[in-house]
ROVO-646411 format. One line per field, with one value per residue (C-alpha): z, y, x. Coordinates in Angstrom, 1 decimal. Last residue first. Example, Ala and Ser with C-alpha at 12.3 -4.5 7.8 and 13.67 -1.06 7.14 Angstrom:
REM residues 2
c3 c(7.1/7.8)
c2 c(-1.1/-4.5)
c1 c(13.7/12.3)
This chain:
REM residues 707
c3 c(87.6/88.0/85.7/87.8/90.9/89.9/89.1/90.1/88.7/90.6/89.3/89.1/91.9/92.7/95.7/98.0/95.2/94.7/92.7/93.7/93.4/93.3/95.3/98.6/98.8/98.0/98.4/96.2/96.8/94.4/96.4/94.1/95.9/95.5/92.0/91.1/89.7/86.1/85.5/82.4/80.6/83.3/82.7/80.2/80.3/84.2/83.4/80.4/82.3/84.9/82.5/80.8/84.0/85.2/81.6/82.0/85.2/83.5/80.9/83.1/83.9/87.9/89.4/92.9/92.7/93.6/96.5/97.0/93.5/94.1/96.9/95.2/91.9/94.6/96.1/92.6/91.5/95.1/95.1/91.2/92.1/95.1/92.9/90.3/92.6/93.7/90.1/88.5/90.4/89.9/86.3/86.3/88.2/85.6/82.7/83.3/85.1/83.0/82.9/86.0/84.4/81.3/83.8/85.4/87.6/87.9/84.0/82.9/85.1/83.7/80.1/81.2/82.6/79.4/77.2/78.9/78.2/74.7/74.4/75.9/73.3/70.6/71.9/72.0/68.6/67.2/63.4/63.6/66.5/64.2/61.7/63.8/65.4/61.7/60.6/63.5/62.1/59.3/61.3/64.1/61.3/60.0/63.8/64.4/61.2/62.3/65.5/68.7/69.8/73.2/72.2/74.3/77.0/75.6/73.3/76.2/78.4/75.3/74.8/78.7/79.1/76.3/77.8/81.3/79.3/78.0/81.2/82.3/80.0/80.9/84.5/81.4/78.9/80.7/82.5/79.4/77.7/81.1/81.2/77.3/77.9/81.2/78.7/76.0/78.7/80.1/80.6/78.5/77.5/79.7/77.6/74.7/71.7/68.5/67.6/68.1/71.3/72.6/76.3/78.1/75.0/74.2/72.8/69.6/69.8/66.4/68.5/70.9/74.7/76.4/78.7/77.0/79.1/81.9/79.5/78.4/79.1/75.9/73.8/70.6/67.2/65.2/68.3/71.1/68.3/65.3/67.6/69.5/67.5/64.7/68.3/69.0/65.7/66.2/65.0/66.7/68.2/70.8/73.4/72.9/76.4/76.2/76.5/77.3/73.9/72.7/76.0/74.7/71.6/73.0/75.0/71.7/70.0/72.9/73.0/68.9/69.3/71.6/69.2/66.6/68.8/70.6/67.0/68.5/67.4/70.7/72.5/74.9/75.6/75.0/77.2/75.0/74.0/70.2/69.1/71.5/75.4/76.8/75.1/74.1/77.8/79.4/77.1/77.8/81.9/81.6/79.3/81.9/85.5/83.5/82.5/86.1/86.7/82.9/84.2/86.8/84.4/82.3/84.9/85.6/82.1/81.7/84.7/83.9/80.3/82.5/84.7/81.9/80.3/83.7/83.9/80.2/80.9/84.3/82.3/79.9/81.8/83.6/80.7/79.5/82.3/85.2/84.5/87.6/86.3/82.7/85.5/85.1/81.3/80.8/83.3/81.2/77.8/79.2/80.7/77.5/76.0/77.9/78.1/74.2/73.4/76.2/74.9/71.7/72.8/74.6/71.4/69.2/71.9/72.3/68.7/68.0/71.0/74.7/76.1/79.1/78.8/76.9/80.3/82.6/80.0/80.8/84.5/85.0/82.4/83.0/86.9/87.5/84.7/87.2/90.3/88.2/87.4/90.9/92.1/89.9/90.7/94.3/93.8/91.4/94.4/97.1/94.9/94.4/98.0/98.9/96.6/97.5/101.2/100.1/97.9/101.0/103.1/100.8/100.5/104.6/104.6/102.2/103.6/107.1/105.5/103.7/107.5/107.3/110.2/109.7/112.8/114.9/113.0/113.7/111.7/113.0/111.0/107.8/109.0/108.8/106.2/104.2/105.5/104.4/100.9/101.4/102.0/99.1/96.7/97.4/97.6/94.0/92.6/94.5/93.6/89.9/89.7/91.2/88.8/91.1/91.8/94.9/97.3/95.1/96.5/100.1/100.5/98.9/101.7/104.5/103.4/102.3/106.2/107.9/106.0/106.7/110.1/110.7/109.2/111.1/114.0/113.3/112.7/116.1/117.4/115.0/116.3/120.1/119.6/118.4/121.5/122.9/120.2/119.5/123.0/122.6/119.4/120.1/123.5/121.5/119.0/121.8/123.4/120.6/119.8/123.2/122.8/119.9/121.2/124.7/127.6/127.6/125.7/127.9/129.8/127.3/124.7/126.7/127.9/123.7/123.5/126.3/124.8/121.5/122.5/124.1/121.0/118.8/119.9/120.7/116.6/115.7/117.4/116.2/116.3/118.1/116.7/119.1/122.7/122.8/121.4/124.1/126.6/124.8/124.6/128.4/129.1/127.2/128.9/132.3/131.6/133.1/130.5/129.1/132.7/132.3/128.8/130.0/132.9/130.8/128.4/131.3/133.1/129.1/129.0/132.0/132.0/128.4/128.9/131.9/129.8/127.0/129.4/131.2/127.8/126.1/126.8/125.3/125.4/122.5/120.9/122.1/123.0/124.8/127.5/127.0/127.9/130.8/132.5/132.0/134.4/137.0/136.8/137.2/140.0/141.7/142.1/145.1/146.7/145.1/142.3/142.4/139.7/141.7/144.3/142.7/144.0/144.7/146.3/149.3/149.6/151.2/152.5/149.7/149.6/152.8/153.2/149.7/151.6/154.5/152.1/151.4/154.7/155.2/152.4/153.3/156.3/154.6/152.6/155.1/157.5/154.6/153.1/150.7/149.8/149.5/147.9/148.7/147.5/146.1/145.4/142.0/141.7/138.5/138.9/135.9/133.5/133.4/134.4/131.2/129.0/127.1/123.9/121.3/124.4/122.4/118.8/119.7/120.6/119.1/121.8/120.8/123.9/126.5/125.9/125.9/129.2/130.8/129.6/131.1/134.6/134.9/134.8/136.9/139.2/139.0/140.3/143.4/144.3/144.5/142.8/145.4/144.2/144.6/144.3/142.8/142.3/142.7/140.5/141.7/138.3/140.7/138.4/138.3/135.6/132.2/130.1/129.8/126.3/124.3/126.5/128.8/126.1/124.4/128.1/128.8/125.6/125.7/129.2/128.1/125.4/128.0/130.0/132.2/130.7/127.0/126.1/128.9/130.3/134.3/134.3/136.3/138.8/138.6/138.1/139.6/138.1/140.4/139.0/141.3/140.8)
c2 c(-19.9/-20.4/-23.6/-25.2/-23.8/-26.7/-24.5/-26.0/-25.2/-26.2/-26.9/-24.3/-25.7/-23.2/-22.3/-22.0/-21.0/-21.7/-20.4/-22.7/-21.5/-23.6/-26.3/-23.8/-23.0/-19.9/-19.1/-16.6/-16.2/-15.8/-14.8/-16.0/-15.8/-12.7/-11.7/-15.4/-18.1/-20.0/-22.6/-24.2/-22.8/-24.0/-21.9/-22.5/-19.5/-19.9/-21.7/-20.1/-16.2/-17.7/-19.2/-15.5/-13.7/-16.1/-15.6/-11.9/-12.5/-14.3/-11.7/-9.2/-10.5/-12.1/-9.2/-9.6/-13.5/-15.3/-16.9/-12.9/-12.9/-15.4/-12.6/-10.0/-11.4/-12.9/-9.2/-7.9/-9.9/-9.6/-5.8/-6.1/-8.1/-6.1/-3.2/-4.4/-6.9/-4.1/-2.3/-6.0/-6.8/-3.7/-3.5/-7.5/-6.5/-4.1/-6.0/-8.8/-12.4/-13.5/-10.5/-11.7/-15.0/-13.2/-11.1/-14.3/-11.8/-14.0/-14.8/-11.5/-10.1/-12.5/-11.4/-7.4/-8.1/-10.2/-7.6/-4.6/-7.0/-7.5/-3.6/-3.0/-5.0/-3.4/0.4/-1.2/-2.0/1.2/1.3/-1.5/0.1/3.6/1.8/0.7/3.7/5.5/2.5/3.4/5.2/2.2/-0.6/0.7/1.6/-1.6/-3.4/-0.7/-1.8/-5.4/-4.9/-5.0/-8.4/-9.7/-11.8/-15.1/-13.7/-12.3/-15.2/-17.3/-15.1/-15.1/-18.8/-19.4/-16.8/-18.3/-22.1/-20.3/-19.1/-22.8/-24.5/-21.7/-22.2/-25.8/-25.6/-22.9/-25.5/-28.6/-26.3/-24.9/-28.5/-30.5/-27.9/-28.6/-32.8/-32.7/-31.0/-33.5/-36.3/-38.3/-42.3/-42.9/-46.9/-46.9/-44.0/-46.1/-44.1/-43.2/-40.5/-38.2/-40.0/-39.0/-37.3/-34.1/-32.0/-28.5/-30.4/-30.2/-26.0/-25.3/-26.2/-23.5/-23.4/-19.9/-18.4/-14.8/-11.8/-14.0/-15.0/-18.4/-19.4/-19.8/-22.9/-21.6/-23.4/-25.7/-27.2/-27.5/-27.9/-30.0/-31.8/-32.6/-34.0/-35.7/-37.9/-38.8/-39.6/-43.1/-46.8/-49.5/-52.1/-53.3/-52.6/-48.8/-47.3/-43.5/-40.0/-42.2/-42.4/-38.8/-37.4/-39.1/-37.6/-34.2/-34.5/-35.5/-32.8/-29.9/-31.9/-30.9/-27.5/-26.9/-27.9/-25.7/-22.2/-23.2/-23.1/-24.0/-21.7/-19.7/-21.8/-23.3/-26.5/-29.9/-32.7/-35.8/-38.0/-38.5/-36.6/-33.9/-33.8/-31.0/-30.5/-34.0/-35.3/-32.3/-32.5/-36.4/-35.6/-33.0/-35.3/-37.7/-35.5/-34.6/-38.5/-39.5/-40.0/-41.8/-44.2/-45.4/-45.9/-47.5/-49.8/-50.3/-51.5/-53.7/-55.9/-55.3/-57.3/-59.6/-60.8/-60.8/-63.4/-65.2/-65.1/-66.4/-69.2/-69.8/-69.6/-72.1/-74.6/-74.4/-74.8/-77.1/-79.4/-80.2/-83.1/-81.9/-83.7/-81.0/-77.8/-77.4/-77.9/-75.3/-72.9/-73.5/-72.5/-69.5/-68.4/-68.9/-67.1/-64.1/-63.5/-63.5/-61.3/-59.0/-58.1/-57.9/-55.4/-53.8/-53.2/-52.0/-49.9/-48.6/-47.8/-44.5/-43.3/-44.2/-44.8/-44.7/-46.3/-49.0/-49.9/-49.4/-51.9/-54.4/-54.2/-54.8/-57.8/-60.4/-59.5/-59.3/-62.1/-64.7/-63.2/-64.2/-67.8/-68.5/-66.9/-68.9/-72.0/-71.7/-70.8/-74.1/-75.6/-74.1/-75.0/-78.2/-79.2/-77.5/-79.6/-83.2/-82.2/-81.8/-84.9/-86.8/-85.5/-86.3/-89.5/-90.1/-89.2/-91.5/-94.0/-93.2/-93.1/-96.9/-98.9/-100.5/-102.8/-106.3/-107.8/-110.8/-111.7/-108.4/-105.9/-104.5/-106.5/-105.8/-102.0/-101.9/-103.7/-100.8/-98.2/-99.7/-100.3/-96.5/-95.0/-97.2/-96.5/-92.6/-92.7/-94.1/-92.1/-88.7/-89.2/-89.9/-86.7/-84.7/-86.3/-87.6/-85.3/-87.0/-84.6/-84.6/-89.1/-87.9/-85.0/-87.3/-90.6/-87.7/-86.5/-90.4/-91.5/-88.5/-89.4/-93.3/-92.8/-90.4/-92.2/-95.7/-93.5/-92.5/-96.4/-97.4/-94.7/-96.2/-99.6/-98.3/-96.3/-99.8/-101.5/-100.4/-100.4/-103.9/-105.4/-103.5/-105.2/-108.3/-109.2/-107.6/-110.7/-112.8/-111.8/-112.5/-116.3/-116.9/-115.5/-117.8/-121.1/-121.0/-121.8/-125.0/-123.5/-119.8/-120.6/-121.7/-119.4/-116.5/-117.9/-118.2/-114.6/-114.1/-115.3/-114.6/-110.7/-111.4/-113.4/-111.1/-108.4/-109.9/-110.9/-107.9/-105.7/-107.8/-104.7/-101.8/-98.2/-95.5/-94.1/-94.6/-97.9/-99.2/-97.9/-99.9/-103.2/-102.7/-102.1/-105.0/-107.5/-106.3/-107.3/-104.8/-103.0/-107.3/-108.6/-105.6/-106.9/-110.3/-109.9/-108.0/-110.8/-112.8/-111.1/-110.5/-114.5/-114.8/-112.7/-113.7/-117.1/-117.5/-115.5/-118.3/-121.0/-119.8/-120.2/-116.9/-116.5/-118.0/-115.5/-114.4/-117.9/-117.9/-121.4/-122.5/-119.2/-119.1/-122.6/-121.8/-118.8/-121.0/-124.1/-121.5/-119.4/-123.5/-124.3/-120.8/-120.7/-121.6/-119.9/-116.6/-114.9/-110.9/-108.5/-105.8/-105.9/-103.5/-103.4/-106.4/-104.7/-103.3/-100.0/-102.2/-105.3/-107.7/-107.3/-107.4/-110.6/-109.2/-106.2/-107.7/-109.8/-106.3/-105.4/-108.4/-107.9/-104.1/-105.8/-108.5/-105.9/-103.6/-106.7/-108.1/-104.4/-104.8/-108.5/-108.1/-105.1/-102.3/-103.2/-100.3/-100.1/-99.1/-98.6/-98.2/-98.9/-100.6/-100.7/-97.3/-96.0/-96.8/-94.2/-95.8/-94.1/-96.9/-99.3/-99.7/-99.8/-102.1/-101.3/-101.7/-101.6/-98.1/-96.1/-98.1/-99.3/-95.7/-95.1/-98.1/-96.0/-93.2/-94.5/-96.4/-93.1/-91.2/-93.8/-93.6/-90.4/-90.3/-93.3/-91.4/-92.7/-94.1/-97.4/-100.1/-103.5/-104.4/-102.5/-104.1/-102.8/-103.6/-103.2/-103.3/-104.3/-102.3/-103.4/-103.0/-105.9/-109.0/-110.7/-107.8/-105.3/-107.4/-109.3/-106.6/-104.6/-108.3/-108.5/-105.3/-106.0/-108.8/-107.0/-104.2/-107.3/-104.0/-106.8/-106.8/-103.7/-101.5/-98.6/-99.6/-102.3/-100.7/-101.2/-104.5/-105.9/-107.4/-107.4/-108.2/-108.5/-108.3/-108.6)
c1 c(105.3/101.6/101.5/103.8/101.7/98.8/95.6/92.3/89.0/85.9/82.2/79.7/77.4/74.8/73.3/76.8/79.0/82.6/85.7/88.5/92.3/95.2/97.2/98.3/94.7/92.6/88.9/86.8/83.3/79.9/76.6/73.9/70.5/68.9/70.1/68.2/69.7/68.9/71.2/71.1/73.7/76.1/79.3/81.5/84.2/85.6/88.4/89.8/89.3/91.3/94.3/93.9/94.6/97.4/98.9/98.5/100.5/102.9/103.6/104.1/107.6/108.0/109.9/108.1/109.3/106.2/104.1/102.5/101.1/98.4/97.3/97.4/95.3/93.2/92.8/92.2/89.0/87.4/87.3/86.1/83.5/82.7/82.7/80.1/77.5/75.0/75.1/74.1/71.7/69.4/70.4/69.2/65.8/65.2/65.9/63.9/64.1/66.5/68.9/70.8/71.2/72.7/75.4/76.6/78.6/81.8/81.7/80.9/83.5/86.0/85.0/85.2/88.9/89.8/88.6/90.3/93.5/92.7/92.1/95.1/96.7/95.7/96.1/99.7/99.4/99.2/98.4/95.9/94.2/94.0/92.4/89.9/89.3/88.8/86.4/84.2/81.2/81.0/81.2/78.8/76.5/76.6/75.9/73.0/71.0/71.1/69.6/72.2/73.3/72.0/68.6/69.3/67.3/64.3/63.8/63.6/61.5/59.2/58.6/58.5/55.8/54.2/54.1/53.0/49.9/49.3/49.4/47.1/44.4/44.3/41.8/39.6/39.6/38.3/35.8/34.2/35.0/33.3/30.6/29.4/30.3/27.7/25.1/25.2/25.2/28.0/28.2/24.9/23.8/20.9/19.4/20.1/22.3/20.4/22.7/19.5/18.6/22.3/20.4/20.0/20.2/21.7/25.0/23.4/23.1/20.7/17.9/18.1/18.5/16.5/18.7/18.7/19.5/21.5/24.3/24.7/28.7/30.4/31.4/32.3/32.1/34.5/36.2/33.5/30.5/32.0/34.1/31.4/29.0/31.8/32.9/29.0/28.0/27.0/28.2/26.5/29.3/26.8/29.6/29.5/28.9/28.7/30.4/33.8/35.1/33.9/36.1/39.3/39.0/38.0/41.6/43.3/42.0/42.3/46.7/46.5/45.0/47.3/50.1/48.7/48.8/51.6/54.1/57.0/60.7/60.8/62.5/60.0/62.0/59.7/60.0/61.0/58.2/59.7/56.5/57.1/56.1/54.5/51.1/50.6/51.0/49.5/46.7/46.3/46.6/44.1/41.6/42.2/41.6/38.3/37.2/37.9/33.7/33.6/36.3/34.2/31.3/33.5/34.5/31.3/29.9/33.4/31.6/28.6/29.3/31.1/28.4/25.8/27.8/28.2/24.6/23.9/26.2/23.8/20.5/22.1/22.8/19.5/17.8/19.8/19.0/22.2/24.5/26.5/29.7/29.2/29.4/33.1/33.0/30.6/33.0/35.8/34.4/32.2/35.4/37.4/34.4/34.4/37.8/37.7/34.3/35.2/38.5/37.7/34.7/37.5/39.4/36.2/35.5/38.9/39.5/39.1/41.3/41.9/45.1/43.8/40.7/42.5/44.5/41.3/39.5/42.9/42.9/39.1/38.8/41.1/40.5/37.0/36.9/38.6/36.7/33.2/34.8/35.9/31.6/30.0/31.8/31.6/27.9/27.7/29.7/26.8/24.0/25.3/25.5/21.9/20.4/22.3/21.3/17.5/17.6/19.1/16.5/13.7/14.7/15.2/12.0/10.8/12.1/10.3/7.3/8.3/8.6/5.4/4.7/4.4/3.9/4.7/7.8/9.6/11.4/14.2/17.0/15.2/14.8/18.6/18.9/17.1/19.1/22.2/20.4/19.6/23.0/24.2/21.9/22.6/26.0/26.4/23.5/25.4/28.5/28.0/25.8/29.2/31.6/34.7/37.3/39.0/37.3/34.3/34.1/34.7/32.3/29.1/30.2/30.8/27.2/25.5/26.7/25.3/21.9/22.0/22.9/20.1/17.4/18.8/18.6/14.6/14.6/15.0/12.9/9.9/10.7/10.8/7.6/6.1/6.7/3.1/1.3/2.3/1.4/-2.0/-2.6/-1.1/-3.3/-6.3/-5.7/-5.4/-8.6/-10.4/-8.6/-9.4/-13.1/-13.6/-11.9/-13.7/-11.5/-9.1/-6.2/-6.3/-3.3/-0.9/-2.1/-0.9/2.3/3.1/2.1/4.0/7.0/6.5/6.8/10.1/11.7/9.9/12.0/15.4/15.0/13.7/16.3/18.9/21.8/20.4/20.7/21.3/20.9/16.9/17.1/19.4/16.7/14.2/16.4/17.3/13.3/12.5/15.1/14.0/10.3/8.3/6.3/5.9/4.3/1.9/0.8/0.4/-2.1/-3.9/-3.9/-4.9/-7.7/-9.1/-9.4/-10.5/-13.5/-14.3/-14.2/-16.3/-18.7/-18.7/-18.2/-21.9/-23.3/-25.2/-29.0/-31.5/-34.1/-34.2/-34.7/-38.1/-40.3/-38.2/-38.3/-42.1/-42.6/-40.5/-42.7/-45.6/-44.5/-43.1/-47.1/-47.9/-45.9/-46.3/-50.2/-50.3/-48.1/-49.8/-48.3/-47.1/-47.9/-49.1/-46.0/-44.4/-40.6/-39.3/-35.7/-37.9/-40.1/-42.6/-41.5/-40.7/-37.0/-36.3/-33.4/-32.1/-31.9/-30.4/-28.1/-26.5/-26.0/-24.0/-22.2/-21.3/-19.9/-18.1/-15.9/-15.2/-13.9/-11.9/-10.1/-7.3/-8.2/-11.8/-11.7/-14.6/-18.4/-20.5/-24.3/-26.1/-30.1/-32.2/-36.0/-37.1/-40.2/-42.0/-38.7/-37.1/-39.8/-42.5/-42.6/-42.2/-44.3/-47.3/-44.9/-42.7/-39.9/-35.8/-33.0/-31.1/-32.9/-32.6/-29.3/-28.3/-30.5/-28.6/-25.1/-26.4/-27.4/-23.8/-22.2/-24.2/-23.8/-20.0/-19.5/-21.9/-19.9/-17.1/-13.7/-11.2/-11.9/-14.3/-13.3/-17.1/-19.6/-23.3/-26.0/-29.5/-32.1/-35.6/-38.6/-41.6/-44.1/-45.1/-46.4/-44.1/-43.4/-42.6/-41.5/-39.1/-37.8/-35.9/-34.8/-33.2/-31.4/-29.8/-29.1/-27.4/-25.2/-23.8/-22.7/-20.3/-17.4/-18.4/-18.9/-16.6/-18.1/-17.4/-14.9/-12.4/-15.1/-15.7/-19.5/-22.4/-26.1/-28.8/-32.1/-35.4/-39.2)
């Protein structure tokens, strides 16, 4: 017994094409109506490809031994493997239309077999089974009761399979018609460069028109495989444009979402509440979105367009996000510069004026800039309708902001705090209570008023020993005047370097004024070294304030003691008598007085003294008979321009007016031995005395006066 099966070879796997269901059928009835017996399964390929025969074979062997093994037994043939029942054999047939003479040659050999088929080793197999002639009517007459007689084996209509093969031939035929259709790929390659107005409408129209072609050519065939086959004909069409729809509204995505940012940028611009920008852009970005996918969609299917919302969603949330972060951070960061500057300036003001009430002032200041940027900054944020928590997280931050700020500023300060406490005792030490520079005259107490500029310095060091913006009270400032004042700050000697309780500035933190660790600018210790150094770097200011005191004294002390002046008065009554007796002793004298004065005046005898006695001697004995030298050639010389018997009189005059001219020299001058070098020049208008380090002013005599 023989079965011939033909089939394509691109249908190879297939259900219904490789008639996986009939064999089914066939392997059923075999084993219960028909003991077992070689029968000859001939598989013919047709329009075979390229593919080896040796390749498909295997194939076509295991999907019969599937179908084998899921058809249900009965139990005398459960076990009975296939090849108890058929021999399984597949041939190959090349194309008809691509090769004719191939084709009809492997046909020929084909009916050869068929021709064979009961010689031995032919297409009939066993031969065990085999009727005689005749026999055949009623073995034929048998064989059809038993086919009536069981459904099974009433196989499915001829139209039904005639169907299916044509059916399928034309929706394939259909699909490849659609990948080429010219208006297809220019609406696909439209897609890919942007959106695409009426996509759904030029869709459909293309898909309804093979859809429509479809039905037009199957409406005779069988109404259940038609409707099949069209329902694959619109799944695979749909799969295959659907990339295009999902492209299409990837660009409606991005439109949307470019559109909601310069939409979002535009309304701030014009100062529009930040939460009213973004609802308003938002419902309009996504109704434009929303007829956009309208006008995509397409009759033929319904396809769900709702991931792709939600995308676009999410992006515009994450857009909106990163927008207000970045203008709360523009925010943050405006208000943050703002107290920088209300606040830096002003602590570094109080800090150098500081005193007693510093902290209390900068905790003022803190307290008000704080709140009017607090104030502003909460009014600022009101458009972004953020959650209290959030509100007030970020008011706490900008509170924390400008606590740190007046925290490093003091910190700052706190590293200066030596060049300040020098500057303060410089400032109290030299200046009076007016704030004139004082002049060492020998009348100033030093000892109290550097005790004065030490307080004022320790005063300015107890303000910056620690951070007080809590407003705790402590006893820092009584601390350390009561041990760098009252007591004695001395360097620990190298016998005994132990540190004793009874030293409060023996301690590397305030914890016994109760002061947070935190909170500490300058430790016990570090204020002990700053005082020793403080007061040894200011020891000098004070020493040269003494030397000043006493050089001053020194030289503005010229008259003998008391005791000498009376006995001068008493041991020279006689002489002075006598002068009153004589007056020509009396007016020598005057004239000897006039020389010495106009020598004191050209010598600057006092300045000389200045710098000690010695030194002025010195001076002095170098200067003597030049002076005098100098004194009577200008005498000469002014006497030349005159009558030779011009009266004495006018030459004492001449003397005196010289000695009138020269009597208020600059008081505050103080010139050296070594640099003074006094000359005498003449004119035709008067005389000039003149110096070339010291500028003494110039005297001029008109010659009216001189005759």
């Amino acid at each position: 017994m023989e079965e011939k099966e033909a089939r394509w070879c691109h249908d190879i796997g297939r259900e219904q094409a490789a008639n996986k269901p009939l064999l089914k059928t066939v392997f059923q009835v075999m084993m219960r109506l028909f003991s077992p017996r070689k029968t000859t399964l001939l598989f013919v390929v047709r329009d075979k490809t390229k593919t080896p025969l040796e390749y498909l074979e295997p194939i076509l062997s295991e999907d019969i031994q599937k179908i084998w093994n899921a058809v249900s037994k009965p139990e005398s043939h459960k076990d009975t493997p296939l090849s108890e029942f058929f021999n399984v054999e597949v041939t190959a047939l090349s194309s008809f239309e691509e090769k004719e003479d191939l084709f009809k040659e492997q046909v020929a050999q084909l009916r050869q077999r068929f021709f064979n088929s009961i010689s031995p080793g032919g297409l009939a197999g066993d031969r065990q089974g085999v009727v005689p002639a005749a026999g055949f009517s009623f073995s034929a007459q048998q064989i059809w009761r038993v086919i009536k007689e069981n459904k099974d084996l009433d196989l499915p209509a001829h139209k039904v399979m005639v169907a299916t093969v044509r059916c399928e031939e034309i929706a394939n035929e259909k699909l490849h018609h659609l990948s080429s259709n010219e208006d297809w790929l220019a609406l696909e390659e439209a897609v890919q460069c942007g959106p695409v107005s009426g996509f759904g409408r030029r869709l459909s129209s293309i898909l309804e028109t093979y859809f429509s072609g479809y039905d037009i050519e199957t409406f005779y065939f069988d109404h259940g495989v038609r409707n099949a086959k069209r329902k694959q004909l619109e799944s695979k069409a749909l799969d295959f444009v659907h990339p295009a729809y999902l492209n299409l509204l990837g660009h409606f995505r991005f439109k949307a979402l470019e559109d909601f940012k310069s939409r979002l940028e535009q309304m701030l611009n014009i100062g529009e509440g930040f939460a009213a920008s973004i609802c308003t852009s938002t419902e309009s970005c996504m109704l434009e979105f929303d007829q956009g996918c309208a006008d995509a969609a397409i009759k033929q299917a319904n396809w769900d367009a709702s991931k792709v919302k939600e995308k676009l969603f999410r992006d515009i949330n994450a857009h909106a996000l990163s927008v207000q972060d970045a203008k709360l951070s523009e925010l943050m960061v405006s208000y943050e510069k703002q107290l920088g500057q209300s606040l830096s300036e002003p602590v570094e003001s109080l800090f150098d004026n500081a005193g007693r009430d510093t902290w209390a002032s900068i905790r003022k200041l803190l307290t008000r800039e704080t709140g009017i940027a607090v104030s502003e900054f909460s009014a600022a944020i009101s458009s972004f309708e953020l959650d209290q928590s959030t509100v007030e997280k970020m008011l706490q931050d900008l509170k924390d902001y400008a606590r740190n700020v007046v925290e490093k500023k003091a910190r700052e300060e706190a590293g200066k705090v030596l060049i300040r406490m020098k500057d303060r005792f410089s400032a109290v030490f030299s200046h009076d209570n007016d704030s004139m520079p004082r002049v060492w005259t020998g009348k100033e107490d030093i000892k109290t008023i550097t005790k004065g500029a030490r307080t004022a310095s320790l005063s300015l060091l107890s303000v910056m020993v620690a951070i007080r913006l809590d407003g705790k009270p402590d006893e820092i400032e009584n601390i350390l005047f009561s041990s760098l004042m009252e007591g004695t700050v001395t360097a620990v000697s190298s016998v005994d370097r132990s540190i004793t309780t009874s030293d409060p500035l023996a301690s590397s933190s305030w914890e016994e004024v109760m002061v947070s660790p935190k909170s500490i600018l300058i430790t016990p210790v570090q204020c002990k070294s700053l005082w020793r150094q403080f007061k040894a770097e200011t020891e000098y200011t004070v020493t040269q304030a003494i030397s000043a005191q006493e050089a001053y004294k020194q030289s503005n002390n010229w008259l003998p003691p008391p005791w000498a002046i009376v006995a001068m008065v008493v041991l020279g009554f006689n002489e002075f008598m006598l002068l009153l007796r004589n007056p020509l002793y009396l007016m020598g004298l005057f004239v000897v007085y006039l020389l010495s004065k106009v020598m004191w005046v050209q010598m600057d005898i006092p300045g000389q003294f200045q710098h000690g006695t010695l030194a002025g001697l010195i001076s002095i004995s170098s200067r003597f008979l030049p002076t005098i030298m100098n004194l009577l050639r200008r005498l000469a010389e002014e006497a030349q321009g005159h009558q030779t018997d011009e009266p004495p009189r006018q030459q004492c005059s001449l003397v005196f007016q010289s000695l009138k001219n020269q009597s208020h020299p600059n008081p505050t001058n103080s010139i050296p031995e070594s640099s003074v070098a006094s000359n005498i020049s003449t004119s035709d208008v008067g005389i000039e005395y003149s110096s070339p380090n010291v500028t003494r002013g110039s005297t001029k005599i008109p010659e009216a006066e001189l005759s």
